[in-house]
C-alpha positions in Angstrom: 0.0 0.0 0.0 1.6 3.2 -0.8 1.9 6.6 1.8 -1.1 8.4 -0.6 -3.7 5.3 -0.1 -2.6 5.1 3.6 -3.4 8.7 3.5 -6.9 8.4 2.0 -8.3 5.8 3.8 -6.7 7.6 7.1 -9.0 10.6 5.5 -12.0 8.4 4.8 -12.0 6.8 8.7 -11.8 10.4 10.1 -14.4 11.8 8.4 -16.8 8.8 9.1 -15.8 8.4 12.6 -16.2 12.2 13.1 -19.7 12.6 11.7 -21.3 10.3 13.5 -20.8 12.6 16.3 -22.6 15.3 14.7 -25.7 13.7 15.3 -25.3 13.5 18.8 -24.6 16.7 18.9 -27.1 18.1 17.1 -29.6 16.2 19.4 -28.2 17.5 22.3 -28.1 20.5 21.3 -31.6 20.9 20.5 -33.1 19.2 23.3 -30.6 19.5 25.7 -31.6 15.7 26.8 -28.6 14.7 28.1 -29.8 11.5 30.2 -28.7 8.8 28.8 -25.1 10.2 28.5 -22.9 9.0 31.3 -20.5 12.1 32.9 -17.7 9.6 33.5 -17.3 8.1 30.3 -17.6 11.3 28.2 -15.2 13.1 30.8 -12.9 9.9 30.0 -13.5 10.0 26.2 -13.2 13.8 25.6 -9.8 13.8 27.6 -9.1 10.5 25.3 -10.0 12.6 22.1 -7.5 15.3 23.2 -5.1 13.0 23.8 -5.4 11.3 20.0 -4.9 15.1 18.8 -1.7 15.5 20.5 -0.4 12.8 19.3 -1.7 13.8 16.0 0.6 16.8 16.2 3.1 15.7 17.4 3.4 13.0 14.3 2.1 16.0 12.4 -0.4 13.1 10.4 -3.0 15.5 9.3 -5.9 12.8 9.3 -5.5 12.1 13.0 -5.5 16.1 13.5 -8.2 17.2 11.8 -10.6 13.8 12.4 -9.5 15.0 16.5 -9.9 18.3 16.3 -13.6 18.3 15.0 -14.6 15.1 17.4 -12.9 17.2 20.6 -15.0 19.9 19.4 -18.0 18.2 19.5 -17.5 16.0 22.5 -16.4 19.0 24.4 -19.4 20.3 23.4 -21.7 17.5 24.4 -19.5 17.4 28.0 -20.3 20.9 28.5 -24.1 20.6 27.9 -24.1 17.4 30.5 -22.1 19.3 32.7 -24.2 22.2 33.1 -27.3 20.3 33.2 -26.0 18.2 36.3 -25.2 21.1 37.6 -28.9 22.6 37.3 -30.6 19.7 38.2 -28.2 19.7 41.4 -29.0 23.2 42.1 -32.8 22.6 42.1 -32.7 19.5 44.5 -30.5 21.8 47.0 -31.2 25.3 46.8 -29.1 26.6 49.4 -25.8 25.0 48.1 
C-alpha cells in the first residue's frame, strides 16, 4: 500500500468516525436531553480525544489532527451541555448550596 492510499483511507475513517458525532450533537443540542449520557465516560472520552490530537501533532499526520480536532469539538461540546445540566438539576434538588 503506498503513503497516498494510507493517507486516504486515514481521510476516509476520520471523516466517518467524526460525523457520526454530529448527530449527537445536534440532538443535544436541541433538546438539551442529556440523560442517557454517562458524565464519566464522556469526561474519560473527551480527555481521550485530546489526547489522540496531541499525538496527531506531534506526528504531524494531518488525518489524526483534523478527524480530532472536529470530534474534541464536539464531544467538548456534548461534556459541556451534561455538565451544566448536572449542575442545574443539582442546584434545584439543593437550593441553598
Amino acid at each position: 500500500m503506498t503513503a497516498d492510499w494510507g493517507t486516504w483511507i486515514g481521510y476516509a475513517a476520520a471523516t466517518l468516525t467524526t460525523a457520526s458525532f454530529v448527530p449527537q450533537a445536534w440532538l443535544t443540542f436541541r433538546t438539551r436531553d442529556v440523560a442517557g449520557i454517562s458524565l464519566g465516560m464522556y469526561a474519560c472520552f473527551t480527555a481521550g480525544v485530546a489526547l489522540w490530537l496531541a499525538y496527531g501533532i506531534a506526528l504531524g499526520e494531518w488525518p489524526i489532527i483534523v478527524a480530532n480536532a472536529v470530534t474534541l469539538a464536539l464531544a467538548a461540546s456534548i461534556l459541556a451541555v451534561k455538565v451544566g445540566v448536572v449542575r442545574a438539576q443539582r442546584r434545584a434538588k439543593h437550593p441553598s448550596r
